[in-house]
ZABALO-316371 format. One record per residue (C-alpha): residue number from 1; residue in three letters; z, x, y. Coordinates in nm, 2 decimals. Layout:
<sites>
    i   aa      up    east   north
  NUM  ALA       Z       X       Y
...
</sites>
This chain:
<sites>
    i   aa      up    east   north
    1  UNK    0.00    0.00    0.00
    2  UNK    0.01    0.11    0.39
    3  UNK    0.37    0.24    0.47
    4  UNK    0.40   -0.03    0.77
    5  UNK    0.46   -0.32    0.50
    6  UNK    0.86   -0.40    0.45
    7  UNK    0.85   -0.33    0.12
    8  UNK    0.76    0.03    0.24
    9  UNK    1.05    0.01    0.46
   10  UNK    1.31   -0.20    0.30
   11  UNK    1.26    0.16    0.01
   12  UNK    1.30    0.40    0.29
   13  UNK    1.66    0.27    0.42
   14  UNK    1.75    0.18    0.02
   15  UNK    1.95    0.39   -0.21
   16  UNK    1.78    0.63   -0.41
   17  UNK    1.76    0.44   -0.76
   18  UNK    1.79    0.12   -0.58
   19  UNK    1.53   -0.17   -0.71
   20  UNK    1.33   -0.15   -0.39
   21  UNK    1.23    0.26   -0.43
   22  UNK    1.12    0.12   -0.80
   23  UNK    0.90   -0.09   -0.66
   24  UNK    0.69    0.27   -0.54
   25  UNK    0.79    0.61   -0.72
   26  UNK    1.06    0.82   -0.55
   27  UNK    1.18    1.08   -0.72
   28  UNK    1.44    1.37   -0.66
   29  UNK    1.27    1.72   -0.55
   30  UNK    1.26    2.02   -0.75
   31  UNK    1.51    2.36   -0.65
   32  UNK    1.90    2.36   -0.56
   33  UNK    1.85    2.13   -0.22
   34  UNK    1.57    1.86   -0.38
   35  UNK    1.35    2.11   -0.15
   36  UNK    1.04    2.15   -0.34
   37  UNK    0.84    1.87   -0.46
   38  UNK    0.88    1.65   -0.80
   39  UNK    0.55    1.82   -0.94
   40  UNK    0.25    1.99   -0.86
   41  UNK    0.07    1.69   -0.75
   42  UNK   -0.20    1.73   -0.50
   43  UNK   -0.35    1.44   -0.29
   44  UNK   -0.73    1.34   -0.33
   45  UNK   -0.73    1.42    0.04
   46  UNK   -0.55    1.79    0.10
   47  UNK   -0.19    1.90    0.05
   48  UNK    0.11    1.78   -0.12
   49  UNK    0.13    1.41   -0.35
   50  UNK    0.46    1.39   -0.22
   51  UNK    0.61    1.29    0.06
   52  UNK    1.00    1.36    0.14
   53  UNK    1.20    1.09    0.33
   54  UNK    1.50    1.14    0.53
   55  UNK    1.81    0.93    0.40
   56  UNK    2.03    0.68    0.58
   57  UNK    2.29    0.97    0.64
   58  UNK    2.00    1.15    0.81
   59  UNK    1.94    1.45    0.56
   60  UNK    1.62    1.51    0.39
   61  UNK    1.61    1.31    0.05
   62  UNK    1.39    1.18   -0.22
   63  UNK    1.00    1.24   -0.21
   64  UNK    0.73    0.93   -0.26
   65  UNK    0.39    0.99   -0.43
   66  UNK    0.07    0.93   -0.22
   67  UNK   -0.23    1.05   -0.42
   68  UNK   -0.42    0.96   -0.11
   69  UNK   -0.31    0.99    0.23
   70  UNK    0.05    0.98    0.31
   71  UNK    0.06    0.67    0.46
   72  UNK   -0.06    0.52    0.11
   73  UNK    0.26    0.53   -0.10
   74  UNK    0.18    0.49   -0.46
   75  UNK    0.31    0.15   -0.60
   76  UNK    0.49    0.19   -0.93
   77  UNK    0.33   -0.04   -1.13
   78  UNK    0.54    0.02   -1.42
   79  UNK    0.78   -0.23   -1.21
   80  UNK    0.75   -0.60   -1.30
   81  UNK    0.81   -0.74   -0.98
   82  UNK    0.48   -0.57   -0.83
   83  UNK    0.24   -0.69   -1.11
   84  UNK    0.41   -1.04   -1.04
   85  UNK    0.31   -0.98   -0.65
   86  UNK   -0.06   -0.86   -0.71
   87  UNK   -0.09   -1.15   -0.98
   88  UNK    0.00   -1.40   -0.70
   89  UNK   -0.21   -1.21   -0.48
   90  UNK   -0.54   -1.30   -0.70
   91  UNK   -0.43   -1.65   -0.71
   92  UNK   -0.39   -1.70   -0.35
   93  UNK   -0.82   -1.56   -0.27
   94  UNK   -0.91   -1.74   -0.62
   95  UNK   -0.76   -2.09   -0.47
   96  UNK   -0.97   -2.06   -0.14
   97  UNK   -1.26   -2.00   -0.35
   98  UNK   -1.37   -1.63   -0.37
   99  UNK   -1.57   -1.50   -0.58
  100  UNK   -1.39   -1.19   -0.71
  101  UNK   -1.26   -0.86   -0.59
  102  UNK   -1.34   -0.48   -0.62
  103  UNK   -1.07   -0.31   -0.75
  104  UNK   -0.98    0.02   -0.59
  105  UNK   -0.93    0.32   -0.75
  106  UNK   -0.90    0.13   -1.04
  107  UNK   -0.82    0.39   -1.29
  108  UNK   -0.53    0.56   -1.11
  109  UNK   -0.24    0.26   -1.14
  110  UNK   -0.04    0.41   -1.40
  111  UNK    0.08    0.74   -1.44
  112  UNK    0.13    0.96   -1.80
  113  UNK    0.52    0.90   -1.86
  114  UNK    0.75    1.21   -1.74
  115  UNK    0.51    1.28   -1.44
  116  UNK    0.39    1.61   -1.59
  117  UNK    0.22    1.89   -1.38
  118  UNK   -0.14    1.87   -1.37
  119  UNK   -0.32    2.19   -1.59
  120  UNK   -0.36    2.31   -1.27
  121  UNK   -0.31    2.30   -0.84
  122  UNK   -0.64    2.13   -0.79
  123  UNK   -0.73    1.86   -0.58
  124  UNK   -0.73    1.52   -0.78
  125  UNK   -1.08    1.51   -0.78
  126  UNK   -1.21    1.14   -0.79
  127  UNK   -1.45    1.27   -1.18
  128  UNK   -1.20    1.52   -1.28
  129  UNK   -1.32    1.80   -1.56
  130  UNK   -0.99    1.75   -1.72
  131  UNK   -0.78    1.50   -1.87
  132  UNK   -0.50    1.42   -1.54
  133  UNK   -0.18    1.25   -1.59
  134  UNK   -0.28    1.00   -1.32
  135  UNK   -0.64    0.90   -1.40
  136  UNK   -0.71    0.66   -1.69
  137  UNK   -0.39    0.64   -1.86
  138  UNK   -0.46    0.36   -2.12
  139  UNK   -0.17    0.17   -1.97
  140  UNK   -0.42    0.04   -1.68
  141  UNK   -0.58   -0.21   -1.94
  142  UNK   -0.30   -0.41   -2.00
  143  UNK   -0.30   -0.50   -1.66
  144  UNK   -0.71   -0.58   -1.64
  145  UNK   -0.60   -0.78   -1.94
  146  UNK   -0.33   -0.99   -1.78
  147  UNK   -0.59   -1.03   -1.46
  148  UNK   -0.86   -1.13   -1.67
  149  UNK   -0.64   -1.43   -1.79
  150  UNK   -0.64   -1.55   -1.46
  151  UNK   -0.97   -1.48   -1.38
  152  UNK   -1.15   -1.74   -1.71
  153  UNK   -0.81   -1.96   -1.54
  154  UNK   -1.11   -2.07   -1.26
  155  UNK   -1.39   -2.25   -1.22
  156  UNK   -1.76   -2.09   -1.15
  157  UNK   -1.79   -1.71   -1.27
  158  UNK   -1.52   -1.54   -1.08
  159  UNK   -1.50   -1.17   -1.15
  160  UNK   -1.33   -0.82   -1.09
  161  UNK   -1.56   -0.50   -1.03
  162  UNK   -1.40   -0.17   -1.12
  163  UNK   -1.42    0.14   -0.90
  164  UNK   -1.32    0.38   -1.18
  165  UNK   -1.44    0.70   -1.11
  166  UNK   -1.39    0.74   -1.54
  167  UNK   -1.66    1.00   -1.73
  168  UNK   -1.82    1.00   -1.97
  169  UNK   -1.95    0.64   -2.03
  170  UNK   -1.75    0.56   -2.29
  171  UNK   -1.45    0.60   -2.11
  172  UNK   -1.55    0.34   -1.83
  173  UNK   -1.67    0.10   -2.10
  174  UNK   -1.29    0.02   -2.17
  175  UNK   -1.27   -0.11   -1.89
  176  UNK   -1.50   -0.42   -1.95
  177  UNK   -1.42   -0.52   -2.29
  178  UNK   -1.46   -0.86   -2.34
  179  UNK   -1.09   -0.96   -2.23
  180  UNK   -1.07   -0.75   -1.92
  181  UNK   -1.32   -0.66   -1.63
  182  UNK   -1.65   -0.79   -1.57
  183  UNK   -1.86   -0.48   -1.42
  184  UNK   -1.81   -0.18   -1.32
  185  UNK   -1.99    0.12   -1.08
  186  UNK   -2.16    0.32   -1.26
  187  UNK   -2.03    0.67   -1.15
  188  UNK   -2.17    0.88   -1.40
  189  UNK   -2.51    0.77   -1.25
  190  UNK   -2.43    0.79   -0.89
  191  UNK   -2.32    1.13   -0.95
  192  UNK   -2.68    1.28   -1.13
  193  UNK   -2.90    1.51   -0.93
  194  UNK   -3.28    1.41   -0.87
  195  UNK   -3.33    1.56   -1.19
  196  UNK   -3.56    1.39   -1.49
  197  UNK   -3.33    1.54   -1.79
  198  UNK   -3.06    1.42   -1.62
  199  UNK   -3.06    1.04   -1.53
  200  UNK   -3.27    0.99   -1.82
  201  UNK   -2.96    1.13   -2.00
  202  UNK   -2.70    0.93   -1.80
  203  UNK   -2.89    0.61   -1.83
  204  UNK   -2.93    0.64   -2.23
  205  UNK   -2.54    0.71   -2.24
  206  UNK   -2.44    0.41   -1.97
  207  UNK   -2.65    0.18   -2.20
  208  UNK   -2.54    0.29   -2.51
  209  UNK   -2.18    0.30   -2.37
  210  UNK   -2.16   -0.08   -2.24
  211  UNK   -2.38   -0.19   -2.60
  212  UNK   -2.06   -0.12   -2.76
  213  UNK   -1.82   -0.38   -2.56
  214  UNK   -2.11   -0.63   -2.48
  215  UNK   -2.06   -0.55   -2.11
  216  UNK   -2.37   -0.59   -1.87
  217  UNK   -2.51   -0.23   -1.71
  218  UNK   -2.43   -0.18   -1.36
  219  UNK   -2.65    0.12   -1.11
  220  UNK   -2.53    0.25   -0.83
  221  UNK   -2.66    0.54   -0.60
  222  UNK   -2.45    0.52   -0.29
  223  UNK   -2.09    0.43   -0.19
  224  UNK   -1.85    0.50    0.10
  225  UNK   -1.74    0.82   -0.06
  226  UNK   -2.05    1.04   -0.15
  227  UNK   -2.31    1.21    0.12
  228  UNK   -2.60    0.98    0.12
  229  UNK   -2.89    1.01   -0.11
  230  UNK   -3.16    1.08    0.12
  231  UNK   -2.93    1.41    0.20
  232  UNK   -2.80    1.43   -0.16
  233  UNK   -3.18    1.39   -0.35
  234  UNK   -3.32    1.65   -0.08
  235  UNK   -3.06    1.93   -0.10
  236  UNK   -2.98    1.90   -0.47
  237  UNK   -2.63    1.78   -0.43
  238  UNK   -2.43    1.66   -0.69
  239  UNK   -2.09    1.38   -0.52
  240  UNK   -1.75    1.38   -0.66
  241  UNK   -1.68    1.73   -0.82
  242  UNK   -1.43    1.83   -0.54
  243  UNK   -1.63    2.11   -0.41
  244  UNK   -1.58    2.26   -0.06
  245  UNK   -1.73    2.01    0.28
  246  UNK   -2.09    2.33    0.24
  247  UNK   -2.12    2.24   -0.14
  248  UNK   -2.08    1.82   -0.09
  249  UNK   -2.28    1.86    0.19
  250  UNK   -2.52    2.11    0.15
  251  UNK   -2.67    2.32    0.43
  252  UNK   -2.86    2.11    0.70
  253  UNK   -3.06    2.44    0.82
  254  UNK   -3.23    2.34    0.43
  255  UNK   -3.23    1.99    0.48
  256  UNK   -3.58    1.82    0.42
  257  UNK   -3.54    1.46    0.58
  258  UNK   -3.88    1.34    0.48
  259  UNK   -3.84    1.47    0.12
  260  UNK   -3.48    1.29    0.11
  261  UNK   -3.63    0.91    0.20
  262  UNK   -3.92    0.99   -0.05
  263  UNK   -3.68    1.10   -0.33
  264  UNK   -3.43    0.81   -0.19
  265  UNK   -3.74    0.59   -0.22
  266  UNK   -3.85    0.66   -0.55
  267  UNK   -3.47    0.63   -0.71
  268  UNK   -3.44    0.30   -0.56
  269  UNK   -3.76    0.13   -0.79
  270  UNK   -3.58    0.32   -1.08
  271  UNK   -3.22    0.17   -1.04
  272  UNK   -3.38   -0.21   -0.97
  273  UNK   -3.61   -0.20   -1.25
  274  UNK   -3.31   -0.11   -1.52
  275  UNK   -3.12   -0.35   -1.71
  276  UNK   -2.82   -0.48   -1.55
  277  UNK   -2.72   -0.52   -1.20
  278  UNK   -2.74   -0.28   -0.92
  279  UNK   -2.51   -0.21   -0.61
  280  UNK   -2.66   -0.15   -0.26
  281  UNK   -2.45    0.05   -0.02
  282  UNK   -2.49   -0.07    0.37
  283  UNK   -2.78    0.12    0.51
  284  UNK   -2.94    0.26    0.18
  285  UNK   -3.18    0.00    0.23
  286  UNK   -3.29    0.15    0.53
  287  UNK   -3.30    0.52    0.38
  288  UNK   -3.04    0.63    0.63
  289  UNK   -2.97    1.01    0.65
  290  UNK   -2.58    1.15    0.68
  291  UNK   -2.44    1.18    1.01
  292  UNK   -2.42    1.57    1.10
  293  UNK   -2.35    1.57    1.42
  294  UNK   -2.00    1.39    1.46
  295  UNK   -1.75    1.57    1.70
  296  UNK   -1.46    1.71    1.52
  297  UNK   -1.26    1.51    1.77
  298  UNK   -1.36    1.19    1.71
  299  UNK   -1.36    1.26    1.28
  300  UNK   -1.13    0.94    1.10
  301  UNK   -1.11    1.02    0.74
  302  UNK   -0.76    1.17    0.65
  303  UNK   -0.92    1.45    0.44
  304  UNK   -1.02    1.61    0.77
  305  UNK   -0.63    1.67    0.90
  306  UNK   -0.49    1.66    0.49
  307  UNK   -0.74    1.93    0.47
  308  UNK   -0.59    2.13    0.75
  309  UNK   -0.92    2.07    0.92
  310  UNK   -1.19    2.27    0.72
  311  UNK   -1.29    1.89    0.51
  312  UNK   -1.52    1.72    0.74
  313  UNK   -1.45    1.41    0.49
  314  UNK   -1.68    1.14    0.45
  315  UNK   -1.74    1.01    0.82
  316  UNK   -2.13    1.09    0.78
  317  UNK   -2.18    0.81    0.56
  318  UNK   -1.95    0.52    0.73
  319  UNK   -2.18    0.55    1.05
  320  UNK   -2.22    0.17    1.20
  321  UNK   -2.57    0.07    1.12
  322  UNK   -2.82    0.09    1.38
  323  UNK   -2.97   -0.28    1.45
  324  UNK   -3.19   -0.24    1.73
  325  UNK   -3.36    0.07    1.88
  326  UNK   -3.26    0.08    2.23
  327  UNK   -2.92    0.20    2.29
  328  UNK   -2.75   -0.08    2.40
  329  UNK   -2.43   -0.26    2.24
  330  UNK   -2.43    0.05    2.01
  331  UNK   -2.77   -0.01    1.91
  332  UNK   -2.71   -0.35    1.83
  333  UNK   -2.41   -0.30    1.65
  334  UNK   -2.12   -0.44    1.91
  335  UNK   -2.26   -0.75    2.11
  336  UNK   -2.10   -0.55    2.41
  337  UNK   -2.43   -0.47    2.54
  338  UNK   -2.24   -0.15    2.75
  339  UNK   -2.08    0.01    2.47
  340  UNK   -2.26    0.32    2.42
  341  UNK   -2.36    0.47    2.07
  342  UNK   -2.09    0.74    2.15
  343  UNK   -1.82    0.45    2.18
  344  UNK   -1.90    0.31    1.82
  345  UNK   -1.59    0.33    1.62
  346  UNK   -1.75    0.61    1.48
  347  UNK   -2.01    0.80    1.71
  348  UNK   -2.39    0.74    1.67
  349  UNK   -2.64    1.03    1.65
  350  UNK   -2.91    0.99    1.93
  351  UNK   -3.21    0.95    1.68
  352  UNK   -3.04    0.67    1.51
  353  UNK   -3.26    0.43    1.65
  354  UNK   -3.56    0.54    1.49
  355  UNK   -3.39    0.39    1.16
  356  UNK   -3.28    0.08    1.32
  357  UNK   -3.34   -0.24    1.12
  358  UNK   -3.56   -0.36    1.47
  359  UNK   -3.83   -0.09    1.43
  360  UNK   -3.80   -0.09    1.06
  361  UNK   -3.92   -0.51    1.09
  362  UNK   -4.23   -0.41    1.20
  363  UNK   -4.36   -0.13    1.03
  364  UNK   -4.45   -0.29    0.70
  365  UNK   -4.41    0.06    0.50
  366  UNK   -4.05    0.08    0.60
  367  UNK   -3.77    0.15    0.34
  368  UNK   -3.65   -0.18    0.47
  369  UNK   -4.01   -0.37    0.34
  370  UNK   -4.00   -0.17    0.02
  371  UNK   -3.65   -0.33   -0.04
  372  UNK   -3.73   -0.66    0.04
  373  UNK   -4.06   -0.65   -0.21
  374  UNK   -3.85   -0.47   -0.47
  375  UNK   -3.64   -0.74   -0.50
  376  UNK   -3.83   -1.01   -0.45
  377  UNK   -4.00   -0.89   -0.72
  378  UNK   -3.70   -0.86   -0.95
  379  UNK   -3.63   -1.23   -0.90
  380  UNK   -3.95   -1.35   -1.02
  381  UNK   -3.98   -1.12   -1.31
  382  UNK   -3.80   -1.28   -1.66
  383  UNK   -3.83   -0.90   -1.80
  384  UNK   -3.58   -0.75   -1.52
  385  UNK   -3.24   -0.78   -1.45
  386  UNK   -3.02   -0.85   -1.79
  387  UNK   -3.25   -0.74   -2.11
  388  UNK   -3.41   -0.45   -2.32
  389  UNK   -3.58   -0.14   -2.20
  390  UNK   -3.81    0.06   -2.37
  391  UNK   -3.88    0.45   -2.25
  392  UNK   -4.26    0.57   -2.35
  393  UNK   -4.35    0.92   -2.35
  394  UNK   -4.58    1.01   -2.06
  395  UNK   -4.50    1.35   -2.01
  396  UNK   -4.11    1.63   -1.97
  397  UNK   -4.15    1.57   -1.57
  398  UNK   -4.17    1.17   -1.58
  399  UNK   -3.97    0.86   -1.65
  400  UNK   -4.12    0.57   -1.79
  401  UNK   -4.04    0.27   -1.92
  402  UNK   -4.15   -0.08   -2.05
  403  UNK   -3.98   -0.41   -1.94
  404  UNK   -4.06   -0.71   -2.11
  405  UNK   -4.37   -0.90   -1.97
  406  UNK   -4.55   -0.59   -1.94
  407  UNK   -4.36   -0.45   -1.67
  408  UNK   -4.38   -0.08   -1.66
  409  UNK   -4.19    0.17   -1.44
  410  UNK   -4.32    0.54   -1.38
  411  UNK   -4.16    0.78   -1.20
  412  UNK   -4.25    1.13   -1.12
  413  UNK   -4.04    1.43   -1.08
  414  UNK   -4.34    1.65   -1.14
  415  UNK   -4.70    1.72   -1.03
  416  UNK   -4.94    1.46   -0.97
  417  UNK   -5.07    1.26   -1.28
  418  UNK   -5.34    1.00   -1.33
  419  UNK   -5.19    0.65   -1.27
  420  UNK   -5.11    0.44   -1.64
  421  UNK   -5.39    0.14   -1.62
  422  UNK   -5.30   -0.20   -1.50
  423  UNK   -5.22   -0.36   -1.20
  424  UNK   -4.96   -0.18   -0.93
  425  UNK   -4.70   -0.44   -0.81
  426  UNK   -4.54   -0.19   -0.60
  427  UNK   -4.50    0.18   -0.53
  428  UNK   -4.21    0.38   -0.33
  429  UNK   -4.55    0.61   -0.18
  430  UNK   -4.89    0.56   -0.09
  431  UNK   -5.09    0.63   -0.40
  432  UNK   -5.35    0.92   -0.40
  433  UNK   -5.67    0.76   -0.54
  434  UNK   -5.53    0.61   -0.84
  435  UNK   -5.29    0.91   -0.89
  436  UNK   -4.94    0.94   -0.86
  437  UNK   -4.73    1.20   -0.63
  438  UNK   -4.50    1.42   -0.70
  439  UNK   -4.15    1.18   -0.64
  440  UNK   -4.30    0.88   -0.67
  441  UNK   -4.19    0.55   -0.82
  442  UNK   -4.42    0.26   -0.93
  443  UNK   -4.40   -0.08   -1.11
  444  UNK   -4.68   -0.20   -1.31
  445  UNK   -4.81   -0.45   -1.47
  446  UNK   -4.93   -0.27   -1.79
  447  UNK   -5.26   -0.40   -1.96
</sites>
């Protein structure tokens, strides 16, 4: 929770032991004064997990985990009276009618009994290499399974999205057996490089992965959290390991904007034309680049002061979205026709018009158009969405695959080939004479 709630409060002037500290998780500090802290937790966003209090008597005391920032105390949910508060939570959206929730962080509730030390003083990076006492402890699907209940309780399809940040595939499928979430993000996905081996890889193990709970596929290829993918595709990046701000990044002196949107383009045709559902993030749809050029002074995400100031943090991609392509109201963003782009809540770059959904509208080659047909085109097609894929071997440096009603997706990580006969529905690149470019997507109707 925020620390401002009273619960937050009520645990800071209780007793150490008392039931309101239970309800997050204080614990005594390590060496002769309580000085250092319980473990060797680190937060997801710099320093210390812990945080120490001062007591009623006005001496330092007990330390409260934040695996985020500090003002984001942990809750225990080992406690019975916060799963009874969350439960009634659900209830209160479900009666006025919504249609389900996104669960945060959803693999990092419970924590391995004991609180050991992690294997080592790393960050807790979101897809961690090793197993960590905080991240998918199996005690988080009892809880799923106690929300599900409540969930098939309503009318209409009402449903609970995981953010799970789980690898490999398998793992994340626990989370939507048949009595416990619905869908999930696909993380293992978001997180491939522009690479043929390796999304063709990731989507054979997400398939084969949610075949085994009966769980529909889910894409995803941009979130709040990662650089964008027109940055990401064009530098080689890969999201989530908990590299340094250069390696998340990369190096705009090496940045190739135009190759980004093409690449950003192409994977867009490959995610819609996959089995399952797919998740757009705000502005994808408008191949929007990563914000650069935000003054350190006016930076918002916690990692940049938890990192001591050398984490730029994730800023670049939270940018408002640019609506018209004059300046005014932010460009379009605030009806307050004088705020300026600098006053947004988070600065505008200058050029950020030239993306703007206004000057997109009328270029009909605009990301924005090839979104619109994309999906238009996935509505009327029986084959896509929920259903069987076929790959077909065209060549190492392509991806290809048959939909049913002879819908066929090609795309090309490598030189240009001869196009597959039939009819094009759509392409993420102007074609070159019945010939395919390098980073190209198409759909066709196969004959």
């Amino acid at each position: 929770s925020s620390d401002q709630p009273p619960w937050l409060q009520e645990a800071r002037a209780a007793e150490p032991g008392s039931p309101a500290r239970d309800r997050y998780i204080f614990r005594d500090g390590k060496g002769p004064n309580g000085d250092l802290p319980p473990n060797n937790w680190t937060a997801g966003f710099g320093g210390p997990a812990w945080h120490r209090v001062t007591e009623k008597d006005g001496k330092p005391g007990q330390w409260f985990l934040h695996l985020f920032a500090i003002e984001q105390p942990d809750f225990n949910w080992e406690n019975r009276e916060v799963r009874d508060y969350f439960e009634r939570v659900l209830k209160f959206w479900l009666d006025l009618g919504v249609d389900g929730f996104r669960i945060d962080v959803a693999h990092g509730m419970i924590k391995a009994e004991g609180l050991p030390d992690t294997p080592a003083k790393d960050s807790p990076e979101m897809l961690a290499a090793v197993s960590m006492p905080f991240w998918d402890q199996d005690g988080v699907h009892e809880i799923y399974r106690s929300w599900r209940k409540i969930l098939d309780s309503y009318t209409g399809d009402r449903m609970a999205v995981a953010e799970a940040w789980v690898s490999p595939a398998s793992r994340i499928a626990r989370y939507l057996r048949h009595d416990e979430l619905a869908n999930s993000f696909n993380f293992d996905f978001l997180t491939s490089p522009w690479d043929v081996t390796t999304l063709r890889e990731r989507i054979d193990s997400s398939l084969a992965a949610i075949k085994e709970v009966g769980a529909p596929a889910s894409w995803v290829f941009n979130n709040h959290d990662v650089v964008r993918s027109v940055d990401r595709f064009a530098l080689g990046l890969t999201p989530g390991t908990g590299e340094t701000t250069l390696d998340r990044q990369g190096d705009p002196a090496n940045l190739d904007l135009n190759l980004g949107i093409k690449r950003a383009r192409a994977g867009a045709l490959l995610m819609l034309a996959l089995p399952g559902g797919a998740y757009i993030y705000q502005g994808e749809e408008l191949a929007l680049p990563e914000v650069r050029d935000i003054p350190e002074n006016r930076l918002t995400d916690p990692r940049w002061r938890m990192s001591n100031f050398t984490d730029r943090g994730r800023d670049g991609c939270r940018v408002p979205l640019p609506w018209k392509s004059e300046t005014e109201g932010a460009f379009g963003f605030s009806t307050n026709s004088s705020l300026t782009p600098h006053e947004a809540w988070l600065p505008q770059s200058n050029w950020w018009g030239s993306f703007s959904v206004e000057s997109q509208e009328k270029n009909s080659d605009s990301t924005l158009h090839l979104y619109r047909k994309a999906l238009a085109i996935r509505a009327s097609e029986e084959g896509l969405g929920d259903g069987p894929m076929t790959w077909i071997d065209l060549g190492k440096d392509l991806l290809a695959f048959t939909r049913p009603g002879n819908f066929l997706c090609v795309v090309n990580f490598g030189d240009e080939i001869s196009l597959p006969t039939g009819e094009v529905l759509l392409s993420s690149a102007p074609l070159d004479n019945g010939r395919l470019p390098r980073d190209t997507a198409v759909w066709i109707r196969s004959s």
